[in-house]
Backbone as CSV, one residue per row, in Angstrom:
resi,resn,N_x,N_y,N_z,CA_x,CA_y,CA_z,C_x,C_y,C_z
1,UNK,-66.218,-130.336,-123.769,-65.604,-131.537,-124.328,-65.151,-131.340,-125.772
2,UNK,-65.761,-130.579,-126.774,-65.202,-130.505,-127.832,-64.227,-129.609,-127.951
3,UNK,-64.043,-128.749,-127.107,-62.773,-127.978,-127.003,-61.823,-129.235,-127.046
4,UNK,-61.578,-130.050,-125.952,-60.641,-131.148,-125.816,-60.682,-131.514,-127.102
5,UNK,-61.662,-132.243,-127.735,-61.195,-132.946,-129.702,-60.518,-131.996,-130.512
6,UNK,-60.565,-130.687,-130.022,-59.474,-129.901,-131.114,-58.195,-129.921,-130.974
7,UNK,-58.239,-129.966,-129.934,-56.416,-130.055,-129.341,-56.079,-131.939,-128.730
8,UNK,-55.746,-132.481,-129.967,-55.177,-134.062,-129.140,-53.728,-134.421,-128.479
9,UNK,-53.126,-133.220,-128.196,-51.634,-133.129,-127.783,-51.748,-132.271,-126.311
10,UNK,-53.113,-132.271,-125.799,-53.287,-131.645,-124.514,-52.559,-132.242,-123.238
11,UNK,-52.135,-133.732,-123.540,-51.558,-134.368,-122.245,-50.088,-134.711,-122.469
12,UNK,-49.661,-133.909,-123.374,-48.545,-133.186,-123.939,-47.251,-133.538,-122.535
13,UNK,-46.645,-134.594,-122.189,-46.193,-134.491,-120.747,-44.196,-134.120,-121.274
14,UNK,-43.641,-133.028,-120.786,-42.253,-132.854,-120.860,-41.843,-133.365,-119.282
15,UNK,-40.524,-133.071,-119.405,-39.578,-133.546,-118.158,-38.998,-132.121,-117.660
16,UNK,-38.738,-132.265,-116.026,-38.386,-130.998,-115.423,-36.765,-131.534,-115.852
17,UNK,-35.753,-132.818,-116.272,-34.773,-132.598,-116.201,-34.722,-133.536,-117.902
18,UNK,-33.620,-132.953,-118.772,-33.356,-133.679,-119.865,-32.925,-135.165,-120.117
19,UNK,-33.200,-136.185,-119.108,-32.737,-137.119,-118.777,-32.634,-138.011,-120.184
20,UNK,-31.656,-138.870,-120.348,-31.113,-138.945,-121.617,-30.951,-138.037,-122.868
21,UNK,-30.481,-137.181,-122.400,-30.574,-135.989,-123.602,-28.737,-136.169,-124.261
22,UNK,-27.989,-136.812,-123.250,-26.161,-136.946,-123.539,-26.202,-135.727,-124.221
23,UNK,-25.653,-135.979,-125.736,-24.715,-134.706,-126.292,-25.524,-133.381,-126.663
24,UNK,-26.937,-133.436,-126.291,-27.804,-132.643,-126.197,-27.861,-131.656,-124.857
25,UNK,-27.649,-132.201,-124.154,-27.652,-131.879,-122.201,-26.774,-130.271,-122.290
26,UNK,-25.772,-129.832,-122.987,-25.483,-128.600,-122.465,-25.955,-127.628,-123.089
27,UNK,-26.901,-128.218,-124.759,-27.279,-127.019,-125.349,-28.822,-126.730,-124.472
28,UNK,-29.422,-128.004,-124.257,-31.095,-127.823,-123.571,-30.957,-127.028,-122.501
29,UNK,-29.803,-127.147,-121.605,-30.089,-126.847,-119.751,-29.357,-125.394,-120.058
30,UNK,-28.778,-124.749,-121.274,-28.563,-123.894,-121.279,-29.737,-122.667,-120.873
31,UNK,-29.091,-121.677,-119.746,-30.539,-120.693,-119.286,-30.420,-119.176,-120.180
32,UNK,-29.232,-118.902,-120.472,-28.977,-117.712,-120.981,-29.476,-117.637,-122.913
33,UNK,-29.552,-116.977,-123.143,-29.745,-116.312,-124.480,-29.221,-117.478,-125.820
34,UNK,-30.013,-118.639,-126.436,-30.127,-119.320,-127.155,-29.064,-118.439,-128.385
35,UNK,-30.183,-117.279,-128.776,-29.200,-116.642,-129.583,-27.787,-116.113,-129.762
36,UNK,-27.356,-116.137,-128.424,-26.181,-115.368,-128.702,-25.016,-116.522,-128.432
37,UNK,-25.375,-117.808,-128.107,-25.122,-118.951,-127.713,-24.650,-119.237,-129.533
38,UNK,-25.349,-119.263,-129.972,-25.732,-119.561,-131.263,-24.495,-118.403,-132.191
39,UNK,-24.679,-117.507,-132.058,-23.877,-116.613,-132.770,-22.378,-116.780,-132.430
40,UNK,-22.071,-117.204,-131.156,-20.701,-117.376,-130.576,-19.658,-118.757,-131.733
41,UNK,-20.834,-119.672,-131.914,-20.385,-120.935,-132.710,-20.692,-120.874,-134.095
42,UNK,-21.005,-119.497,-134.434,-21.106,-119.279,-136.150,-20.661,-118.068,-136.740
43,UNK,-19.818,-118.028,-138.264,-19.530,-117.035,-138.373,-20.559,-115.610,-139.105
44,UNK,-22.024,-116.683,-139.208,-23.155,-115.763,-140.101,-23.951,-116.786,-138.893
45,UNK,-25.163,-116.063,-138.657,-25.796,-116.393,-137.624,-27.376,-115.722,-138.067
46,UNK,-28.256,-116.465,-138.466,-29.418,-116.045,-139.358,-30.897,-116.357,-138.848
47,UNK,-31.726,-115.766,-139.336,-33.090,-116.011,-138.531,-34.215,-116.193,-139.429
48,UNK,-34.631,-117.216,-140.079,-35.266,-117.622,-140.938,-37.049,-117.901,-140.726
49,UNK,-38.126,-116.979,-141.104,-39.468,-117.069,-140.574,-39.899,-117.801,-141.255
50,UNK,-40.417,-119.078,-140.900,-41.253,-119.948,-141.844,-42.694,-119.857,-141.917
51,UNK,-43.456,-119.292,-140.519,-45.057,-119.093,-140.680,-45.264,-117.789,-139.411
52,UNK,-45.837,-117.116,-139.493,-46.251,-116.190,-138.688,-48.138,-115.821,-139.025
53,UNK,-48.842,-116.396,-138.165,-50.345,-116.099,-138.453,-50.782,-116.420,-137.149
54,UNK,-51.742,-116.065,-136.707,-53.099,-115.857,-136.136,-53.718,-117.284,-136.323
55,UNK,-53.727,-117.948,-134.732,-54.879,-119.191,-134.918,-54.328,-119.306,-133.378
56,UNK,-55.549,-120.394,-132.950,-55.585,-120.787,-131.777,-54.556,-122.098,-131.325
57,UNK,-53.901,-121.591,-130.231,-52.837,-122.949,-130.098,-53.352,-124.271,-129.722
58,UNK,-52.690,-124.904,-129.604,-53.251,-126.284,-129.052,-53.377,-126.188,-127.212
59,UNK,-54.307,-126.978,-126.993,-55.062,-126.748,-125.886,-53.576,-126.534,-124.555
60,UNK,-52.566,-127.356,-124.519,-51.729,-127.321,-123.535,-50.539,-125.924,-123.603
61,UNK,-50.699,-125.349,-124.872,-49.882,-124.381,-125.018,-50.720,-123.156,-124.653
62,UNK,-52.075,-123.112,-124.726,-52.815,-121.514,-124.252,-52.691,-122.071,-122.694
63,UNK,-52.991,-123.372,-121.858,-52.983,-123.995,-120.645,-51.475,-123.119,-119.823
64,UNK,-50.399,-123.209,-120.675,-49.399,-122.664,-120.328,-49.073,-121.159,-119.787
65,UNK,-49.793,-120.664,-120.789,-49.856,-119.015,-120.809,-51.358,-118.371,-120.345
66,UNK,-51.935,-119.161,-119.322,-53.171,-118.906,-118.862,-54.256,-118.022,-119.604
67,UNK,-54.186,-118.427,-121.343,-55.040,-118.238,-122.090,-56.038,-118.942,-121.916
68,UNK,-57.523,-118.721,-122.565,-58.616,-119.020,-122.839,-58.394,-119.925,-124.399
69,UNK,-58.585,-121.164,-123.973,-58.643,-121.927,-125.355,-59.026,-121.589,-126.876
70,UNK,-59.579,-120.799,-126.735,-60.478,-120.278,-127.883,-59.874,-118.859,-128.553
71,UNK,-58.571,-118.171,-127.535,-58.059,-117.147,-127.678,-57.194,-117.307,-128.832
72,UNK,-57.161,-116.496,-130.034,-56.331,-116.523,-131.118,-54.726,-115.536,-130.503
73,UNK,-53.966,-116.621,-130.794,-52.493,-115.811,-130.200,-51.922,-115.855,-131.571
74,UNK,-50.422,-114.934,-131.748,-49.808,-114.958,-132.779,-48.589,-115.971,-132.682
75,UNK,-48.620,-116.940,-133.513,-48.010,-118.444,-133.792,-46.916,-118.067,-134.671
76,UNK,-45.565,-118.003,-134.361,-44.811,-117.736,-134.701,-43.129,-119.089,-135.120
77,UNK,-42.952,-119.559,-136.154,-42.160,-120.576,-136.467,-40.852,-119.933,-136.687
78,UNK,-39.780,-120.287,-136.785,-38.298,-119.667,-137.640,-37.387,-120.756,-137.540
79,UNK,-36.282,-120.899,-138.531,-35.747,-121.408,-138.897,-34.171,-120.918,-138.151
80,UNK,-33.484,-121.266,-137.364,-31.959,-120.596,-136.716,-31.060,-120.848,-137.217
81,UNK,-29.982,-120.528,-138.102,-29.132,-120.990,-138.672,-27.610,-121.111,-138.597
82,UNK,-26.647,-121.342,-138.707,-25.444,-120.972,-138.460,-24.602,-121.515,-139.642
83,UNK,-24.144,-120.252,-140.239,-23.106,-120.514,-141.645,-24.210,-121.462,-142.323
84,UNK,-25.351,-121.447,-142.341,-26.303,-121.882,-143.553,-27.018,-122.998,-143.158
85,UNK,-26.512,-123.224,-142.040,-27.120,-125.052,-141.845,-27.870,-124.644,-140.492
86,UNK,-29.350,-125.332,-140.724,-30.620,-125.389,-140.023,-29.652,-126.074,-138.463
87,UNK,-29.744,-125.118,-137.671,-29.439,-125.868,-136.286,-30.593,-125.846,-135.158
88,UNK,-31.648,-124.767,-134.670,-32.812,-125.200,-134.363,-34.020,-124.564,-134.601
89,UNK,-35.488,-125.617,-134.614,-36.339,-124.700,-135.323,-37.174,-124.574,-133.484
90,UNK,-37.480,-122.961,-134.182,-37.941,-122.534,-133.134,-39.560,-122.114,-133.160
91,UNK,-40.571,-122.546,-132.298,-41.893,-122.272,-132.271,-42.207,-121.457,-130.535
92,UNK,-43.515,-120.267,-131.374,-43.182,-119.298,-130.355,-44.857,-119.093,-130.337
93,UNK,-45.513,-119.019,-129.018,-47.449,-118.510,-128.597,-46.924,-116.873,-128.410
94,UNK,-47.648,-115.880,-129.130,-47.660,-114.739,-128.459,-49.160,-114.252,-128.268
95,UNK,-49.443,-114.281,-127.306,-51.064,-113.797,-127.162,-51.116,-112.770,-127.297
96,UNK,-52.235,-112.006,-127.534,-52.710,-110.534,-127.774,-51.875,-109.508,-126.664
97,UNK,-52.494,-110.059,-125.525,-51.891,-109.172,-124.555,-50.408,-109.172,-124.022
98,UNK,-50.151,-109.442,-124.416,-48.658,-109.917,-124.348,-47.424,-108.998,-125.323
99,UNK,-48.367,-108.586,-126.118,-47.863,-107.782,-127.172,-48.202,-106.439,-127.216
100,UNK,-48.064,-105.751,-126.241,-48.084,-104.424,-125.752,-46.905,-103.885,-124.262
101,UNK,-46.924,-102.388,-124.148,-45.443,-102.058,-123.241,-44.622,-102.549,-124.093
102,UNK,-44.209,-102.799,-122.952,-42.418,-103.127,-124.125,-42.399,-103.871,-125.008
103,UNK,-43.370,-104.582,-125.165,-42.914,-106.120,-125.750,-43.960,-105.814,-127.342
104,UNK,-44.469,-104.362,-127.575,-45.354,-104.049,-128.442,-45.016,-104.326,-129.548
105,UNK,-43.352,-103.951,-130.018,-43.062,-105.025,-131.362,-42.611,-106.088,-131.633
106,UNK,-43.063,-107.312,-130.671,-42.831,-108.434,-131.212,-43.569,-108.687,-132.354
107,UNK,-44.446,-108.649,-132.451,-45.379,-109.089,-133.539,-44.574,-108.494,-135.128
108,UNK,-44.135,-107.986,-135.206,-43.363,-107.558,-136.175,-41.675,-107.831,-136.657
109,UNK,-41.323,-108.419,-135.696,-39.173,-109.077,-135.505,-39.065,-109.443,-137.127
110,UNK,-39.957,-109.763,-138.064,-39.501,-110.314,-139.493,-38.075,-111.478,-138.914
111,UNK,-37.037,-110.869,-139.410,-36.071,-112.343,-139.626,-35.018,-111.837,-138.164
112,UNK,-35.852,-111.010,-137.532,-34.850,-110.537,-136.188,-35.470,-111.712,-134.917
113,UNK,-34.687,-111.758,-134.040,-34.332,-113.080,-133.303,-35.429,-112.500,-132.116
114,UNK,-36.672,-113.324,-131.737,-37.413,-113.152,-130.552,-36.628,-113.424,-129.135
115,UNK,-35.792,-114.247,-129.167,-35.038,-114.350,-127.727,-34.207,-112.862,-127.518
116,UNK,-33.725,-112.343,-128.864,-32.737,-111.116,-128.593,-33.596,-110.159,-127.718
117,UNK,-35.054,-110.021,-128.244,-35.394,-109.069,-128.027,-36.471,-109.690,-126.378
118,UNK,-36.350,-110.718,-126.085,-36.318,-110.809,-124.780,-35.836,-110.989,-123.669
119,UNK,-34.584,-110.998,-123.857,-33.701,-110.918,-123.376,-33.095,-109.329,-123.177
120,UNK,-33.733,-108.532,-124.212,-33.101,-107.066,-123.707,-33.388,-106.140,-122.818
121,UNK,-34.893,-107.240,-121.922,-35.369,-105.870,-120.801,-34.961,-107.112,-120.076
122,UNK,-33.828,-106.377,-118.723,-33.891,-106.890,-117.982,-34.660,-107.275,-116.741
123,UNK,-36.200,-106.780,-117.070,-37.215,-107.130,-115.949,-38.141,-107.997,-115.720
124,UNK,-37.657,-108.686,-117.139,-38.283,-109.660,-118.380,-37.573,-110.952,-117.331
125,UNK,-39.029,-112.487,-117.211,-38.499,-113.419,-115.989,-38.704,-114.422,-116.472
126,UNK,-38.064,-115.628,-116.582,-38.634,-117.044,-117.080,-38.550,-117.973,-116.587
127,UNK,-39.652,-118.785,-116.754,-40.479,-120.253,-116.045,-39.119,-120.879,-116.031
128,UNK,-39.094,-122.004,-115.238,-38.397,-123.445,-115.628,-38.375,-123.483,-117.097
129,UNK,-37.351,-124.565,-117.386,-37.067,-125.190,-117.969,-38.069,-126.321,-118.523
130,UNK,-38.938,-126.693,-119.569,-39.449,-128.165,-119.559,-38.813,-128.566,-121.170
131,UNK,-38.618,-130.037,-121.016,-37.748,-131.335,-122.114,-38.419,-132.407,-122.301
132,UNK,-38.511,-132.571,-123.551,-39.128,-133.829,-124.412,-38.360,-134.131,-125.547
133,UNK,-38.418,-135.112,-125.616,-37.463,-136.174,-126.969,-38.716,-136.177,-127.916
134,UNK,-38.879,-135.279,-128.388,-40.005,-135.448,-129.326,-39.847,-136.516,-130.902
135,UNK,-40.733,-137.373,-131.402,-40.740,-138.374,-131.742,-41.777,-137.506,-133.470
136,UNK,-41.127,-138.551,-134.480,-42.041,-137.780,-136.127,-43.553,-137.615,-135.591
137,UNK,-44.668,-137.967,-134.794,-45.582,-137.962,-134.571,-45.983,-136.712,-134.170
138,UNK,-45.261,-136.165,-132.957,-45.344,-134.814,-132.399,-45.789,-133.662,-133.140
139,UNK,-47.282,-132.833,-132.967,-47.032,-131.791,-133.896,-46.270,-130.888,-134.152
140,UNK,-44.972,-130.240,-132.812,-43.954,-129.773,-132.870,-42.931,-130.289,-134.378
141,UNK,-42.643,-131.603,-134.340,-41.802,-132.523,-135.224,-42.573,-132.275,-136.569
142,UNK,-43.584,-132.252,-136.428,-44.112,-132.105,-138.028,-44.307,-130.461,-138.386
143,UNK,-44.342,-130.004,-137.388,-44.458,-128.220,-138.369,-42.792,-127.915,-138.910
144,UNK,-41.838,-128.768,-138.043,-40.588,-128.476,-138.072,-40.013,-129.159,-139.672
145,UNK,-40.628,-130.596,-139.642,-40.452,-131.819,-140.704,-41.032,-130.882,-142.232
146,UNK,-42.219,-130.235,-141.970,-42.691,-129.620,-142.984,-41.800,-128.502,-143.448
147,UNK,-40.796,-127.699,-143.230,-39.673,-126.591,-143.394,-38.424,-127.498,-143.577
148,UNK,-38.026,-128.551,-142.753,-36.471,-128.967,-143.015,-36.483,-130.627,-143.368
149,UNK,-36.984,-130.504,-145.014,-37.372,-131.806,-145.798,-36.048,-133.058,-144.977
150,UNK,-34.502,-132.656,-144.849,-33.794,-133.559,-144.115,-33.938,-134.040,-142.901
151,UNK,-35.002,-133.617,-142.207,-34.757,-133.875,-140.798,-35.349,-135.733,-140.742
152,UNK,-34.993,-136.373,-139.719,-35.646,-137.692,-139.909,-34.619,-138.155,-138.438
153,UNK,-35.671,-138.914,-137.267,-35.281,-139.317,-136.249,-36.241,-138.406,-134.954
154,UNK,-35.967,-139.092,-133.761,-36.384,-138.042,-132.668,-35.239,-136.923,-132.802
155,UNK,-35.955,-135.647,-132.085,-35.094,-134.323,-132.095,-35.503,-134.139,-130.165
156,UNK,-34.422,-133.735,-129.468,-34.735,-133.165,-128.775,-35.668,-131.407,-128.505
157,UNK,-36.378,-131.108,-127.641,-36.921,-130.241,-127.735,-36.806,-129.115,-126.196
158,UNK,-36.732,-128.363,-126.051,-37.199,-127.602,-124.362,-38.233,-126.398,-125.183
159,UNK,-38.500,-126.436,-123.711,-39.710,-125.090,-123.908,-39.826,-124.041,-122.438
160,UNK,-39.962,-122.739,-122.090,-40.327,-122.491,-121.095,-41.287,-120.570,-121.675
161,UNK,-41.391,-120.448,-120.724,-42.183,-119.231,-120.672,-41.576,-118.201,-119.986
162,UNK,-41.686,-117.043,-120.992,-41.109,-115.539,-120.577,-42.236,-114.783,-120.064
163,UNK,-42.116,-114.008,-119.210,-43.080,-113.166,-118.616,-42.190,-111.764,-118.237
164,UNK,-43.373,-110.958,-118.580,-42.668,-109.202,-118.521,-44.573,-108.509,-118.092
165,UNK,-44.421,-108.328,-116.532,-45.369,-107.462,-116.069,-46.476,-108.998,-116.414
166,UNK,-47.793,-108.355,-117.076,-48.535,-108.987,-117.180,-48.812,-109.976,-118.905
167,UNK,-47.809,-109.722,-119.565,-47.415,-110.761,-120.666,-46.884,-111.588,-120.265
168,UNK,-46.796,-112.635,-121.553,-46.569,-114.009,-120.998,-46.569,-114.764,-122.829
169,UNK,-44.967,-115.266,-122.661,-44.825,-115.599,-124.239,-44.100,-117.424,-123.941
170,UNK,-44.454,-118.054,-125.223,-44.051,-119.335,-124.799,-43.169,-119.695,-126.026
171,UNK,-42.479,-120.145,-125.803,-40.913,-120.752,-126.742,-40.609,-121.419,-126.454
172,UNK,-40.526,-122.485,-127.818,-40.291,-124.307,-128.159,-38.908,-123.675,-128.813
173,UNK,-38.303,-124.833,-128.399,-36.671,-124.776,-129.676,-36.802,-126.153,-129.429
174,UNK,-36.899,-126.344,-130.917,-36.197,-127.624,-131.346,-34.359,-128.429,-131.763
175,UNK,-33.707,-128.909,-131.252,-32.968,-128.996,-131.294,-32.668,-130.042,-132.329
176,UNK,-32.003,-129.278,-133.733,-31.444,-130.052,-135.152,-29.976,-131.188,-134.407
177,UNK,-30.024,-131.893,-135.214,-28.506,-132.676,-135.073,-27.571,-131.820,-135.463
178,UNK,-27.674,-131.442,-136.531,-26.357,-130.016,-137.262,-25.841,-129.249,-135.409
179,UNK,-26.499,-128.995,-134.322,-26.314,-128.260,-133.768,-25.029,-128.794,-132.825
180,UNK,-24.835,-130.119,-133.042,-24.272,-130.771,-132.083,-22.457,-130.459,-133.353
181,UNK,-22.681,-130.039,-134.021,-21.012,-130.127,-135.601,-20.664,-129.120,-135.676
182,UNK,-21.328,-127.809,-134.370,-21.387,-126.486,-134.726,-19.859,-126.336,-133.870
183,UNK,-18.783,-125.408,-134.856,-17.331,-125.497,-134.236,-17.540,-125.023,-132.743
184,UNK,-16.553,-124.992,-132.255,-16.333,-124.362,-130.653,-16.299,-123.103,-130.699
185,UNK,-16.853,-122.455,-129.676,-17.272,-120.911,-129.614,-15.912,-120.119,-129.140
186,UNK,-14.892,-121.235,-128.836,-14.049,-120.203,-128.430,-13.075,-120.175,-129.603
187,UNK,-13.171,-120.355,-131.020,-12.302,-120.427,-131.952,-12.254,-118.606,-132.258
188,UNK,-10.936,-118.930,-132.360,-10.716,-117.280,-132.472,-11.299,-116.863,-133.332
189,UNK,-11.185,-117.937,-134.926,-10.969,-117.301,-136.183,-12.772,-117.163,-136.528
190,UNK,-13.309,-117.425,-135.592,-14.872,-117.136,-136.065,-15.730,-115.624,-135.629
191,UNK,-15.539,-114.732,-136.288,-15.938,-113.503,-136.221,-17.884,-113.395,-136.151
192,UNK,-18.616,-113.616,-135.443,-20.209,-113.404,-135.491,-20.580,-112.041,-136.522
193,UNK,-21.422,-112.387,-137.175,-22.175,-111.560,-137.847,-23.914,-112.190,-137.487
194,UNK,-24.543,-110.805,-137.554,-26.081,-111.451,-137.352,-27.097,-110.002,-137.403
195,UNK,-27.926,-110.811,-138.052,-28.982,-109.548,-138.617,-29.473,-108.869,-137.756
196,UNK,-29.608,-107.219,-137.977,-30.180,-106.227,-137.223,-30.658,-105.489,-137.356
């Protein structure tokens, strides 16, 4: 039972479909590569780390990745940017084991993009889709609120889980309003640049 009082976001409930998500709906249900999604609609395309440490997640996020509550995973935040403006903040569980084979230098990406680099083995498989309109209360909304002093309103959010062999990594993107002003990807005159 006191495991449960540490984690009060355990009944944490998302949606299998973004239902009212409107001008949100094609960036959430998007399945392919966030990042490169992202780089297509910017002409500097940036990866900003706001916290990277060691602590135990909240009870529904180790629940996810069939951790042991008590298991310290590496908690990983960043900031996504395009031409300078915060478009989504991204929160990432990497458990111990998870971070070996291929996947041995995640723990180290600094300001390089975790989707790039899961996305580059193609043997690498991911969960559904899950969506929440997360509200200032949410601890998602407040680790995010604490890095981007402008933010203010619900933000949409998805989350799902990557798995490669017997790892298993979990990724929140928060979705900024800026993301919805980001030009059209098919403008010629926008050349991608992005750190490597």
């Amino acid at each position: 039972m006191k495991v449960f009082a540490h984690f009060p976001q355990m009944r944490d409930r998302w949606l299998k479909k973004p239902i009212g998500s409107q001008h949100y709906r094609h960036w959430l249900s998007e399945r392919g590569s966030l990042t490169l999604r992202l780089q297509r609609h910017s002409r500097k395309f940036a990866v900003q780390p706001v916290r990277q440490a060691r602590a135990k997640p909240p009870f529904h996020e180790a629940q996810m990745l069939y951790a042991l509550p008590r298991q310290h995973s590496l908690l990983r935040d960043v900031i996504l940017r395009c031409d300078g403006e915060a478009v989504v903040f991204a929160h990432s569980v990497l458990p111990r084991q998870a971070m070996r084979g291929a996947w041995r230098g995640l723990g180290r990406l600094g300001n390089h993009s975790l989707g790039s680099a899961l996305f580059a083995d193609p043997r690498m498989c991911r969960d559904e889709l899950q969506y929440k309109k997360l509200s200032p209360r949410h601890f998602l909304y407040r680790l995010a609120a604490a890095n981007i002093p402008q933010l203010y309103g619900p933000v949409w959010a998805r989350r799902s889980v990557f798995r490669l062999h017997q790892g298993a990594v979990l990724v929140t993107e928060l979705f900024l309003p800026a993301v919805l002003t980001l030009p059209e990807a098919d403008n010629k005159a926008l050349q991608p640049s992005v750190n490597k």
